[in-house]
C-alpha positions in Angstrom: -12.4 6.2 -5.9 -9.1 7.2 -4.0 -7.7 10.4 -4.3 -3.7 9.2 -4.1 -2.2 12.6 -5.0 0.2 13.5 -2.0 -0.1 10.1 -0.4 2.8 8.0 0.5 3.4 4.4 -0.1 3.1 3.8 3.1 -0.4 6.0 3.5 -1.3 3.3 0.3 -0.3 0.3 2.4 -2.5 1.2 5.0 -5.4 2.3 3.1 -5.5 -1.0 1.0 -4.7 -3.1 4.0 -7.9 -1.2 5.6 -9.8 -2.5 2.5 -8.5 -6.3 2.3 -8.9 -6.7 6.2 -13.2 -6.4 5.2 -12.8 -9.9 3.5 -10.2 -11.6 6.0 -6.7 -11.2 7.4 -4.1 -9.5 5.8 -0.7 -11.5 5.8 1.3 -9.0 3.6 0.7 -6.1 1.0 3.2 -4.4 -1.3 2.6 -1.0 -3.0 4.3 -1.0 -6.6 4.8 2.5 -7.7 3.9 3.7 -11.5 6.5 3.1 -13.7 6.5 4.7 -17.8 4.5 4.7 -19.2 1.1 3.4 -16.6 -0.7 6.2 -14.7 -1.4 3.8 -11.9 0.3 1.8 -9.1 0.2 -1.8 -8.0 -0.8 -3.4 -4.8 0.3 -6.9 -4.5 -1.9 -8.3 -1.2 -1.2 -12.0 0.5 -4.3 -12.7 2.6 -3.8 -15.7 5.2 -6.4 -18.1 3.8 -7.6 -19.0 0.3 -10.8 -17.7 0.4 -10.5 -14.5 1.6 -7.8 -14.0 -1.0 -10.7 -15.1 -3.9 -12.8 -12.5 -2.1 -10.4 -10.0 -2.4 -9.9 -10.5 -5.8 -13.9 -10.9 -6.9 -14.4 -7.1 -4.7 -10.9 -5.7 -5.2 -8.8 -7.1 -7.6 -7.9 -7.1 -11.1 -6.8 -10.6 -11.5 -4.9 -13.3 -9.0 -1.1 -14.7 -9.3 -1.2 -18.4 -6.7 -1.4 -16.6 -3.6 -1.2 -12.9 -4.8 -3.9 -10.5 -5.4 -3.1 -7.7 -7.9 -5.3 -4.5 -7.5 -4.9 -1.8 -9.3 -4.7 1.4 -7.6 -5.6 4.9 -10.0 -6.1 8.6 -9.1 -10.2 8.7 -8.8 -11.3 11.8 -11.2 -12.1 15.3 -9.1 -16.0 15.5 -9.2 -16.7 19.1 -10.8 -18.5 21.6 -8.9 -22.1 21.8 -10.3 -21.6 25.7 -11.4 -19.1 24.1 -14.1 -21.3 21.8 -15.4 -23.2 22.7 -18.5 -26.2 21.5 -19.8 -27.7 21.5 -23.1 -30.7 23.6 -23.1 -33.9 22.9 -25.4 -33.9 25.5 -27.6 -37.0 27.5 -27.9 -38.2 29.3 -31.2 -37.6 33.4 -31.2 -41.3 33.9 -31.5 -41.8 32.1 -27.8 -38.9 34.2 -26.3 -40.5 37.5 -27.8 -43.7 36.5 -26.2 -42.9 35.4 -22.6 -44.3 37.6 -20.3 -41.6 39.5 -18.2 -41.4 37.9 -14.6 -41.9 40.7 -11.9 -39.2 41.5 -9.2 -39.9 41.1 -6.4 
């Protein structure tokens, strides 16, 4: 996932182009910003030849428009720090609490 917060469309441009570039060259890319109500911007990407446009779109894109491929470009979700993540625990019966021997310090 990307983290797009405080990147510019220009910073986008780049980073997409970097991306398209693994499946051929690039001819031209064009960031679309989020309009109302999508949380999400655009990147319209023109690769020189046929099949590295079709590559782009089976690894990349959402869908394909004659010589355009349309990715969509969202905020990746922040992983949360594993001290925040709870877990269910098993529940144990009273009677096997009450009986646990105390662990010594050591």
């Amino acid at each position: 996932m990307l983290n797009m917060a405080g990147l510019t469309e220009a910073d986008l441009e780049r980073i997409v182009a970097n991306r398209c570039s693994l499946f051929g060259s690039v001819a031209s890319i064009r960031v679309l910003q989020p309009g109302y109500p999508a949380r999400y911007s655009i990147a319209l990407v023109r690769m020189v030849t046929a099949v590295a446009l079709d590559k782009v779109v089976a690894h990349l894109g959402d869908s394909k428009s004659g010589a355009t491929a349309i990715i969509r470009l969202e905020q990746g979700k922040k992983p949360k720090p594993a001290a925040l993540k709870l877990r269910r625990r098993k529940k144990l019966p009273a009677a096997v609490l009450r009986d646990a021997p105390a662990r010594a310090k050591r």
